[in-house]
Backbone bond lengths (Angstrom), bond angles and torsions (degrees), N, CA, C in turn:
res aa  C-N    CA-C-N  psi(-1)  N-CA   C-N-CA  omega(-1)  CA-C   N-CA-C  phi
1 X - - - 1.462 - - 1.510 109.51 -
2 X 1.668 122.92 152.05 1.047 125.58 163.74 1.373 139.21 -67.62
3 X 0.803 153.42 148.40 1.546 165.14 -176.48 0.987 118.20 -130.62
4 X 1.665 133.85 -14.08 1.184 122.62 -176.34 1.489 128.65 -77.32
5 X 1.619 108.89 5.79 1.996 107.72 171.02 1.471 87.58 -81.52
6 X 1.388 128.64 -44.83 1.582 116.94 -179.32 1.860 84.38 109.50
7 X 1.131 128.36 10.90 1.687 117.78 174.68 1.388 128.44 62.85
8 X 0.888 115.36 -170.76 1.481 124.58 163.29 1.777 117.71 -61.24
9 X 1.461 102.86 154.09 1.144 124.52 -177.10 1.180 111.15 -34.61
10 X 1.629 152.98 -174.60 1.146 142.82 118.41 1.611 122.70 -63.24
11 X 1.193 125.36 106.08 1.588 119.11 164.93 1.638 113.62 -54.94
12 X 1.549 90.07 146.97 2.030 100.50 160.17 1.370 96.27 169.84
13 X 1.569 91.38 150.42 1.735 101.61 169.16 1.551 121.12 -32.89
14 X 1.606 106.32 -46.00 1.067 112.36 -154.73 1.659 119.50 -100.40
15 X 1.518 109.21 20.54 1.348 119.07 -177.92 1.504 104.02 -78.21
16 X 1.137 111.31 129.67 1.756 121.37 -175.60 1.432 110.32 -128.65
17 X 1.000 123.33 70.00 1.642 112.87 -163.07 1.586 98.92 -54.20
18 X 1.364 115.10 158.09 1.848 125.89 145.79 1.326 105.59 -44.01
19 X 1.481 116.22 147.39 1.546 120.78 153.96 1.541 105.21 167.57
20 X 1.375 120.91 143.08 1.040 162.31 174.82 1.794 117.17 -6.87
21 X 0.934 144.81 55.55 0.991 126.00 -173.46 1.590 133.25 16.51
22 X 1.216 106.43 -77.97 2.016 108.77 153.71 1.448 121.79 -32.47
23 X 1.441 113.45 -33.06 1.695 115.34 -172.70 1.668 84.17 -86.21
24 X 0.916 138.71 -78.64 1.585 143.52 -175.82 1.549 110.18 -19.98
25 X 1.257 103.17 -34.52 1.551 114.35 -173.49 1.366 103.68 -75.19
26 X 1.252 103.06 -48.46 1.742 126.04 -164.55 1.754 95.84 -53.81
27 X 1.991 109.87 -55.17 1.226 105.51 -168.32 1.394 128.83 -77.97
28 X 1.669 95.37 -15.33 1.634 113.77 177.81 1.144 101.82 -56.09
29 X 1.921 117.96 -77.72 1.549 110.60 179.31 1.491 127.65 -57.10
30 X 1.090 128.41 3.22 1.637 147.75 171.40 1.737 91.24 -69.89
31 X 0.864 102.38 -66.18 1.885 114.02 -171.52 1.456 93.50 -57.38
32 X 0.577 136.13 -47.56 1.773 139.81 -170.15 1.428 92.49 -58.45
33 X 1.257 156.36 -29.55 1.213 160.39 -165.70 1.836 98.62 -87.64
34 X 1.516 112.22 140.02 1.616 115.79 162.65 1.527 111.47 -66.38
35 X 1.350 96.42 -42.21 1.503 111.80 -138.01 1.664 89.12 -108.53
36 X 1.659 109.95 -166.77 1.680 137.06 165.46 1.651 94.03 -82.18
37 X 1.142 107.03 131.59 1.658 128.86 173.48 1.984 123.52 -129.52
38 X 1.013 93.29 98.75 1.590 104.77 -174.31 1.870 104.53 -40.47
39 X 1.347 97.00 175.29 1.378 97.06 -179.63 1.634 127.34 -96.20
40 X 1.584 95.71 -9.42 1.058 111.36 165.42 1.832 121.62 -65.73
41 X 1.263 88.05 -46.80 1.685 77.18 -174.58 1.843 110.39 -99.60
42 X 1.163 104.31 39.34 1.192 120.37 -164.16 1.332 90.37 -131.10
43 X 1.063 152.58 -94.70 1.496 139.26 176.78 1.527 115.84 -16.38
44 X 0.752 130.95 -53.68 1.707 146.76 -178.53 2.038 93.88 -26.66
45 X 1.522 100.09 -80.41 1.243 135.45 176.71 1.866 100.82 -46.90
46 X 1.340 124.92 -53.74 1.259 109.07 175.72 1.485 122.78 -74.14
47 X 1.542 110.41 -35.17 1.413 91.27 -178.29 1.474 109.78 132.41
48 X 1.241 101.14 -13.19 1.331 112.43 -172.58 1.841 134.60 -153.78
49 X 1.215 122.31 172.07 1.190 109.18 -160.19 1.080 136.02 -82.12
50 X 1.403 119.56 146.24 1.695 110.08 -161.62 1.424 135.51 -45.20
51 X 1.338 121.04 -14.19 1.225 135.33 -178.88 1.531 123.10 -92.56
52 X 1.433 110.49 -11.00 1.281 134.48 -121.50 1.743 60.35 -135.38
53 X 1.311 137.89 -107.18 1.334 150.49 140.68 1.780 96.27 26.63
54 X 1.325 109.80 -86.79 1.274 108.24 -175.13 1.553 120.99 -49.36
55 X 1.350 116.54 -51.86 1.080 110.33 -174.13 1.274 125.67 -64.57
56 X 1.787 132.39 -16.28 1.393 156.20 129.88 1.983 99.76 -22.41
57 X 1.105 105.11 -72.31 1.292 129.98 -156.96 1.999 91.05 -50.68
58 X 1.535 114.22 -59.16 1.225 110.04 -162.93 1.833 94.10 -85.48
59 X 0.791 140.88 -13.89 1.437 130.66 148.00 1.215 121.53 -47.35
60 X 1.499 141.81 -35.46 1.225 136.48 -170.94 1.673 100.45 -110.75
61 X 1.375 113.63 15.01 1.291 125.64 160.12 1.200 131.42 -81.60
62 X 1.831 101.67 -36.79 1.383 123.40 -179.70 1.646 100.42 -84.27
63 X 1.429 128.25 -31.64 1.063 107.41 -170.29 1.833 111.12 -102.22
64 X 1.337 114.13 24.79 1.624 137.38 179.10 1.465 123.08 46.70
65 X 1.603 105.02 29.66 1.641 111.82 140.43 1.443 135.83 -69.71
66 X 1.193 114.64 -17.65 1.533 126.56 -178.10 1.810 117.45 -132.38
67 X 1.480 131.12 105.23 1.056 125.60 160.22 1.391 126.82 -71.13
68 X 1.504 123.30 147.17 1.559 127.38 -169.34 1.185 105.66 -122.72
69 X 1.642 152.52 138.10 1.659 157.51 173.62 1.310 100.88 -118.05
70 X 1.049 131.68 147.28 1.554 135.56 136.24 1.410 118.42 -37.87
71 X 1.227 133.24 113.27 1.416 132.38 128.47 1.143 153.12 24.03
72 X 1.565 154.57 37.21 1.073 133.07 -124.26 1.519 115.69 -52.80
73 X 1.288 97.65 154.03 2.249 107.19 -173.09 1.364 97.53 -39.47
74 X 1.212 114.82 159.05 1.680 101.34 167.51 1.560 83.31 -153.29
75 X 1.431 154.98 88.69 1.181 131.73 157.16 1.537 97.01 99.81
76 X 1.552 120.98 176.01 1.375 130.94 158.81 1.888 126.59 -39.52
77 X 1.169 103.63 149.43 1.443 113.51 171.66 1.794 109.55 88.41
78 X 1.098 124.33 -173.27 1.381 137.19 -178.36 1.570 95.05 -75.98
79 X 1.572 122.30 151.31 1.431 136.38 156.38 1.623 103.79 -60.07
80 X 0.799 113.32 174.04 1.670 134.11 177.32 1.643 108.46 -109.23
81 X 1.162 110.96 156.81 1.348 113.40 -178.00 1.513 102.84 -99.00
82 X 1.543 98.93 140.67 1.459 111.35 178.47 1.779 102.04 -118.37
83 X 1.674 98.48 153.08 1.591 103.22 -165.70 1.589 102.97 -144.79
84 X 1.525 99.17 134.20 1.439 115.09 178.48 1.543 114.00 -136.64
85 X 1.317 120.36 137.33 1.466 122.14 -167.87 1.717 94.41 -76.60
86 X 1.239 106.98 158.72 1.644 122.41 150.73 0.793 119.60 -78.91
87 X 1.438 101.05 135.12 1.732 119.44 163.80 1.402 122.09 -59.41
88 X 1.713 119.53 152.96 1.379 128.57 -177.45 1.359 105.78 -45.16
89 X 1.306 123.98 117.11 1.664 106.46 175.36 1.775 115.90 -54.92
90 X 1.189 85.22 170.00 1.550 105.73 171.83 1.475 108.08 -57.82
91 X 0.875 129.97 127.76 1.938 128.04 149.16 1.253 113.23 -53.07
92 X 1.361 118.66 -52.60 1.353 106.15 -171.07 2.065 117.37 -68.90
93 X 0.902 101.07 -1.20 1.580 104.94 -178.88 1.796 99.14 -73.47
94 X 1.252 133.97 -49.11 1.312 138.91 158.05 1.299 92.88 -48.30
95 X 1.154 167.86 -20.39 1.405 152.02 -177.42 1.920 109.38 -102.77
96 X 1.274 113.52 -27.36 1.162 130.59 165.95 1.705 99.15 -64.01
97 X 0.913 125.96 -72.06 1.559 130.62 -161.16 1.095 119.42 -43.93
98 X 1.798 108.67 -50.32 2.024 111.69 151.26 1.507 123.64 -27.94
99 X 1.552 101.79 -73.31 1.423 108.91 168.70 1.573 116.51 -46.83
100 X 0.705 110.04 -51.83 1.859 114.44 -177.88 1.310 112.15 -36.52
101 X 1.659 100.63 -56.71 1.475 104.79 178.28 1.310 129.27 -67.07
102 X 1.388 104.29 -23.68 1.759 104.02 164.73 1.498 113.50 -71.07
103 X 1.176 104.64 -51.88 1.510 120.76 -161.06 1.761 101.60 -54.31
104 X 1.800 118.14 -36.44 1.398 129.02 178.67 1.876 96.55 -60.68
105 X 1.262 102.09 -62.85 1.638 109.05 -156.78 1.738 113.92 -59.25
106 X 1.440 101.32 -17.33 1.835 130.72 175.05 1.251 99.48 -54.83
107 X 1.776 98.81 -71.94 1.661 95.90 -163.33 1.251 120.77 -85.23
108 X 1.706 101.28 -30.43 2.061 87.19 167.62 1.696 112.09 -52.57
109 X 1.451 132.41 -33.41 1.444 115.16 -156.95 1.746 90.42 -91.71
110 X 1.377 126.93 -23.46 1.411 94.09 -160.40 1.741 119.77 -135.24
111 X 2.002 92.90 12.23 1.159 98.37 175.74 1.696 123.78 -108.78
112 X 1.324 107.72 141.35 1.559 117.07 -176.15 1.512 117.30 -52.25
113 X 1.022 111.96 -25.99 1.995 132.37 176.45 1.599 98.69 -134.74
114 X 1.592 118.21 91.81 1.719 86.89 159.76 1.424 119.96 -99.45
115 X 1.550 118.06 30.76 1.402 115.03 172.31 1.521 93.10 -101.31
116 X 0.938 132.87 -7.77 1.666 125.10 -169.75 1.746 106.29 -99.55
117 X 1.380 99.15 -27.57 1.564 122.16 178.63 1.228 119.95 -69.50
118 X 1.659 100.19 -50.37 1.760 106.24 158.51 1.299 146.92 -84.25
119 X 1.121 88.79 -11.57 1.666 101.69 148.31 1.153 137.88 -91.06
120 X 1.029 115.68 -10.15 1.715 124.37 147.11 1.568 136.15 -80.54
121 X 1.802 98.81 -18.65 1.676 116.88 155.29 2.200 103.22 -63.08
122 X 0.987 74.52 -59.94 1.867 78.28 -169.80 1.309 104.28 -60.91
123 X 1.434 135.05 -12.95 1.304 131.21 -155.07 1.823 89.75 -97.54
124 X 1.391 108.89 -63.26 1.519 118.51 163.31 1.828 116.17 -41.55
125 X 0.980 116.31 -38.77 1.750 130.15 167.39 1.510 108.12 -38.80
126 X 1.323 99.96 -55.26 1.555 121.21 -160.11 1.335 115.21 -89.52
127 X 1.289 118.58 -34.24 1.375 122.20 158.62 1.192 110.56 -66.98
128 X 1.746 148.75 -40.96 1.098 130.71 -171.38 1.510 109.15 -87.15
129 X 1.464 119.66 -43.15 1.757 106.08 161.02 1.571 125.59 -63.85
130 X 1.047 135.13 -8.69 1.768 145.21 129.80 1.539 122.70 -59.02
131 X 1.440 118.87 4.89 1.508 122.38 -173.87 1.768 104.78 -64.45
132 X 1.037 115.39 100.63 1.828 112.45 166.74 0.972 109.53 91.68
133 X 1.177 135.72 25.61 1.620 154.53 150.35 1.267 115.09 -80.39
134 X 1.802 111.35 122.18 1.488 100.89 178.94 1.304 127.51 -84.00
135 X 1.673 129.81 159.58 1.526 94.78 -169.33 1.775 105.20 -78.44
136 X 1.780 106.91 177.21 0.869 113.40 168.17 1.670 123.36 -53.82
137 X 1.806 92.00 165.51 1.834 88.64 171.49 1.571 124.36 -82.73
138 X 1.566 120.48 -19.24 0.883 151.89 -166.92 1.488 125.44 -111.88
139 X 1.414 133.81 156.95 1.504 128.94 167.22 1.713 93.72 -78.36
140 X 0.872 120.58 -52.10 1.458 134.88 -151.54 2.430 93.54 -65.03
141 X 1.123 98.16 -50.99 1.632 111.52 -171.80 1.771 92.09 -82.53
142 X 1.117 122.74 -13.00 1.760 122.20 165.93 1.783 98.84 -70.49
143 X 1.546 93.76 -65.47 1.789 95.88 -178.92 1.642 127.78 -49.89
144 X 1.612 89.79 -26.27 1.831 97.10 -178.26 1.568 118.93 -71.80
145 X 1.281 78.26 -42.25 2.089 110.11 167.15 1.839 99.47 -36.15
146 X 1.450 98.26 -77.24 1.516 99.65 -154.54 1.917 98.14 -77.69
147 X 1.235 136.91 2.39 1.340 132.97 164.78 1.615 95.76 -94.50
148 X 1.582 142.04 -3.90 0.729 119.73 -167.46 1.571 90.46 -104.21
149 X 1.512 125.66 -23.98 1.638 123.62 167.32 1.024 118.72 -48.10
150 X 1.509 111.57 -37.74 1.528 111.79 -170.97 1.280 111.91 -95.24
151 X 1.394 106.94 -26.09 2.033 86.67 156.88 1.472 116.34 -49.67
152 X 1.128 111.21 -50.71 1.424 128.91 -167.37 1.486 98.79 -37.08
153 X 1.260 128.50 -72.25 1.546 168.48 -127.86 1.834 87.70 -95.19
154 X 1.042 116.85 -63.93 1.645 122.59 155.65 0.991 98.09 119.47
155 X 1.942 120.68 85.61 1.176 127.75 162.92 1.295 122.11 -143.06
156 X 1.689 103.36 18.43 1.392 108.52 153.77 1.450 112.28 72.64
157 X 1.126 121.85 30.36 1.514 117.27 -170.49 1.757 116.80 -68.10
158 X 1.233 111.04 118.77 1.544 116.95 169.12 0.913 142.53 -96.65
159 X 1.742 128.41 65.61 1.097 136.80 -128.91 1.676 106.88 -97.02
160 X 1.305 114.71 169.58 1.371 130.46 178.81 1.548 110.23 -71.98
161 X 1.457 121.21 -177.99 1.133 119.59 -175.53 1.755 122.67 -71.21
162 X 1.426 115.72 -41.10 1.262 135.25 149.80 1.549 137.83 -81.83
163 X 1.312 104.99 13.93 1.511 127.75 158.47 1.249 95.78 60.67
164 X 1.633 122.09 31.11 1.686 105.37 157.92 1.067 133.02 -86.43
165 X 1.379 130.84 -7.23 1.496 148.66 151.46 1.365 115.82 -128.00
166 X 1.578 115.32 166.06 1.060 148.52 -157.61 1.468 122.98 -160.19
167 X 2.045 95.82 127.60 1.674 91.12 177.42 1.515 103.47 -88.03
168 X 1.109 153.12 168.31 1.670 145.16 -177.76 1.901 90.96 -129.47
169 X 1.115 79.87 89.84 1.926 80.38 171.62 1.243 136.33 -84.75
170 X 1.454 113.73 -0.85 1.428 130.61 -175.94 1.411 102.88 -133.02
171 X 1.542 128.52 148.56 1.432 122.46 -178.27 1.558 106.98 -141.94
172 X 1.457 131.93 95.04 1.565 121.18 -163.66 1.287 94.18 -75.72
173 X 1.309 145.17 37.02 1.547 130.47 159.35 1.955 104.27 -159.31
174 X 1.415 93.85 38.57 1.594 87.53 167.93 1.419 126.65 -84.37
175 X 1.577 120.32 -12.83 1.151 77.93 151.26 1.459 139.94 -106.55
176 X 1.295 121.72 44.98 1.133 125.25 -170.63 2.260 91.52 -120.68
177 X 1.452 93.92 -18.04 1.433 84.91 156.12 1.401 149.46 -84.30
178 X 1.801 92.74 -15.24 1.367 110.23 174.04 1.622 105.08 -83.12
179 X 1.165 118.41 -23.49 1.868 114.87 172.71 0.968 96.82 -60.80
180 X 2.078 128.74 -67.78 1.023 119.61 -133.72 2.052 93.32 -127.24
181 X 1.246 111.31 51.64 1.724 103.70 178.56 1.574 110.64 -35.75
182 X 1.089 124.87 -38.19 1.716 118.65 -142.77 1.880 87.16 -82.28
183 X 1.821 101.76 -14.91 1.388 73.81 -175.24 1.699 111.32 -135.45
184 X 0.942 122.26 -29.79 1.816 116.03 157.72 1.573 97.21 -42.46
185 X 1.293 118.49 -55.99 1.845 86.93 -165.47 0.798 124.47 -69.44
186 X 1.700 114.74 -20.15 1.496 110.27 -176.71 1.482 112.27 -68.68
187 X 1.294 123.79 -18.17 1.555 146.17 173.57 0.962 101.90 -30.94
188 X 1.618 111.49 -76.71 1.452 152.54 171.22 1.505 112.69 -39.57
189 X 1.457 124.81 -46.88 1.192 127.76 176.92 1.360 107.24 -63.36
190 X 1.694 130.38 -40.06 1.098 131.68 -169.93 1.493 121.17 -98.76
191 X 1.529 104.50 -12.56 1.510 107.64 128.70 1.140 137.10 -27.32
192 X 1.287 118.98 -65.14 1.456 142.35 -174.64 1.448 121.60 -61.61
193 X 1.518 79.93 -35.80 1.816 83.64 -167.01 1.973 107.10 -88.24
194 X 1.566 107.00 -15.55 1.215 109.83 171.48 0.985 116.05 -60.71
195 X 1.546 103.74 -49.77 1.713 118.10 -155.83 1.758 91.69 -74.47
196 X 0.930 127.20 -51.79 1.398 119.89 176.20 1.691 131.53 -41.55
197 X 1.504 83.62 -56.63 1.776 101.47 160.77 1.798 107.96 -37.24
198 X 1.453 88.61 -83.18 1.587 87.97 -177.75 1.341 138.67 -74.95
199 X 1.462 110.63 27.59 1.584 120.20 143.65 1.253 111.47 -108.36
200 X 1.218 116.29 -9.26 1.525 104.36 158.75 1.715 107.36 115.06
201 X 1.538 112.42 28.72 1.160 106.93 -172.44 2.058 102.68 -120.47
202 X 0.901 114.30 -177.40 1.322 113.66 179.45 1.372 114.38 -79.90
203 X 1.534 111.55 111.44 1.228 104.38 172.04 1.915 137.43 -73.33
204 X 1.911 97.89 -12.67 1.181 101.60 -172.63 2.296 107.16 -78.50
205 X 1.146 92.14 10.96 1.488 105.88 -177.74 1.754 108.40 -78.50
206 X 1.405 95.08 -37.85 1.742 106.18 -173.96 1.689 108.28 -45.79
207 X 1.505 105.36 142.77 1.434 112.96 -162.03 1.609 96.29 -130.07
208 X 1.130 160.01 130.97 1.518 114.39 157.43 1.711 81.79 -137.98
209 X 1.325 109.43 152.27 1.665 130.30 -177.20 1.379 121.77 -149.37
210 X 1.529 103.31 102.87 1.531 97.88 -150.55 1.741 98.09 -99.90
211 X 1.122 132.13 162.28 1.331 154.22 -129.78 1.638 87.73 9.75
212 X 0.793 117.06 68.08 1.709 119.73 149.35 1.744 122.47 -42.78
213 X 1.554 110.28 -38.73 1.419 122.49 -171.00 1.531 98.95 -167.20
214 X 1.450 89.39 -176.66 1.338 98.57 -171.97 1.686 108.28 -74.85
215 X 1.453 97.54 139.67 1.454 92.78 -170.75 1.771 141.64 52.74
216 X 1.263 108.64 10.16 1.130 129.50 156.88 1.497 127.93 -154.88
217 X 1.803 106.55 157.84 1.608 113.15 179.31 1.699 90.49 -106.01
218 X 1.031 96.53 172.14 1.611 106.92 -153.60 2.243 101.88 -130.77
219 X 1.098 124.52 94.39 1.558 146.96 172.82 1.372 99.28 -61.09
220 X 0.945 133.36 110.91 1.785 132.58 141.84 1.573 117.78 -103.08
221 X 1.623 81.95 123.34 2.311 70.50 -167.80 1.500 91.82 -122.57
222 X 0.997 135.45 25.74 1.539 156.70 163.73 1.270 131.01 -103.03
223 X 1.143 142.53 137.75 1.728 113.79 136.51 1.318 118.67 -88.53
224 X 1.976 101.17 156.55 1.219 116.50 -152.42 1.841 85.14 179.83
225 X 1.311 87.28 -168.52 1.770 99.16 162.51 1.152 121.40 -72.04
226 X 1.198 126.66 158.80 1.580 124.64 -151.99 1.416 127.15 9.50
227 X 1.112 108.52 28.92 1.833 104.89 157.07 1.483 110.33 -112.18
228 X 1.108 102.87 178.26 1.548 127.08 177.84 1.775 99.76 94.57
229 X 1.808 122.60 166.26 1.583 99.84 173.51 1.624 104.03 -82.04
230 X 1.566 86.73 149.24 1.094 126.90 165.33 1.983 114.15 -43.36
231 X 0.988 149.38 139.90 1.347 160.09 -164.67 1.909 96.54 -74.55
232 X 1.048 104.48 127.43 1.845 99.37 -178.55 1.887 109.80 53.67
233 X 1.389 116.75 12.02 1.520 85.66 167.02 1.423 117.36 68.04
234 X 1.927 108.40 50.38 1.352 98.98 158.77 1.103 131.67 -38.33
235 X 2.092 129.98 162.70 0.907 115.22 153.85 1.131 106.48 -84.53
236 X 1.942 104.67 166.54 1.213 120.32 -178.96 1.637 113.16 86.83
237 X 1.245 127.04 -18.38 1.345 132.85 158.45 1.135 113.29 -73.23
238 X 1.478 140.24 135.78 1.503 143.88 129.59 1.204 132.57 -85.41
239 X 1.530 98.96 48.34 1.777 101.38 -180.00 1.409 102.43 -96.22
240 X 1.071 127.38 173.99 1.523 140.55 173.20 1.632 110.82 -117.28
């Protein structure tokens, strides 16, 4: 697999990007919201104009303070983008990332399969942060579930309208993925496929493709186009 976009961001509590006073404003009253808030009725409240608003809005998108969804259909033309800030990450995901890095440098030096190895670390991961959770009612609220762990976990997921893929724009253990790709992601892949399992969605759907693009690894927890595995186990895939 490639490495040369360099992946996703680094995740952590403590990432504060620079920015603008007005954008700060923009994300402050963003947080003030429960829910996803369009840009329409979101300008009103800041002060300023919708474009002006938006273009704030997809800046703190790129730097993975703020997630954006589609809209539901409403009539003709494209949905509108809807936007909700992230939550405080987890602490313990900085405590995960230590471990990670051992747990990566373990199985590359001393295991006979470490794609089979790390996907059975992430698979065990996912079952114990899913411990006593009921599953979802839905395939679709299974998929939201396990993009909603990995917000948690702090990877920024930017998902589609029906939550069958995901860009992952933040990574709290990249660099211990860029040492060891073949095996943190597969971690991650078997993450996915737990957490999916045990809300009740199909796990043989899980896709995960890490530096997919620039600045992001790419989640398919659906089928669709480019999900499901790949024929022989491309490289650069962590599907099973």
């Amino acid at each position: 697999m490639s490495v040369e976009n360099m992946g996703p961001l680094p995740g952590g509590a403590d990432d504060r990007p620079s920015m603008s006073p007005q954008r700060r404003a923009v994300l402050l009253r963003l947080r003030g919201h429960p829910g996803h808030v369009a840009v329409a009725d979101l300008a009103p409240q800041c002060g300023l104009h919708a474009n002006t608003v938006r273009e704030h809005l997809d800046a703190l998108v790129d730097t993975g303070l703020v997630t954006r969804e589609r809209a539901p259909a409403a009539g003709r033309g494209r949905p509108a983008w809807r936007y909700r800030a992230r939550g405080p990450q987890q602490a313990a995901a900085r405590e995960y990332a230590g471990l990670a890095a051992v747990l990566a440098a373990r199985i590359a030096r001393t295991s006979a399969d470490p794609r089979a190895d790390a996907l059975a670390a992430g698979e065990e991961w996912g079952r114990a942060l899913l411990a006593g959770r009921e599953p979802a009612g839905s395939g679709r609220q299974a998929r939201a579930g396990v993009l909603k762990l990995f917000e948690e976990i702090g990877f920024a997921p930017e998902a589609d309208e029906r939550a069958l893929s995901a860009r992952l724009l933040r990574c709290p253990f990249i660099e211990v993925a860029r040492e060891h790709p073949g095996v943190i992601c597969n971690v991650h892949a078997g993450l996915a496929r737990a957490a999916l399992s045990g809300l009740g969605g199909d796990a043989e759907t899980v896709e995960l493709i890490p530096f997919a693009e620039p600045g992001a690894c790419l989640l398919h927890l659906g089928p669709g186009p480019g999900s499901g595995p790949p024929a022989g186990g491309t490289a650069g895939t962590c599907s099973r």
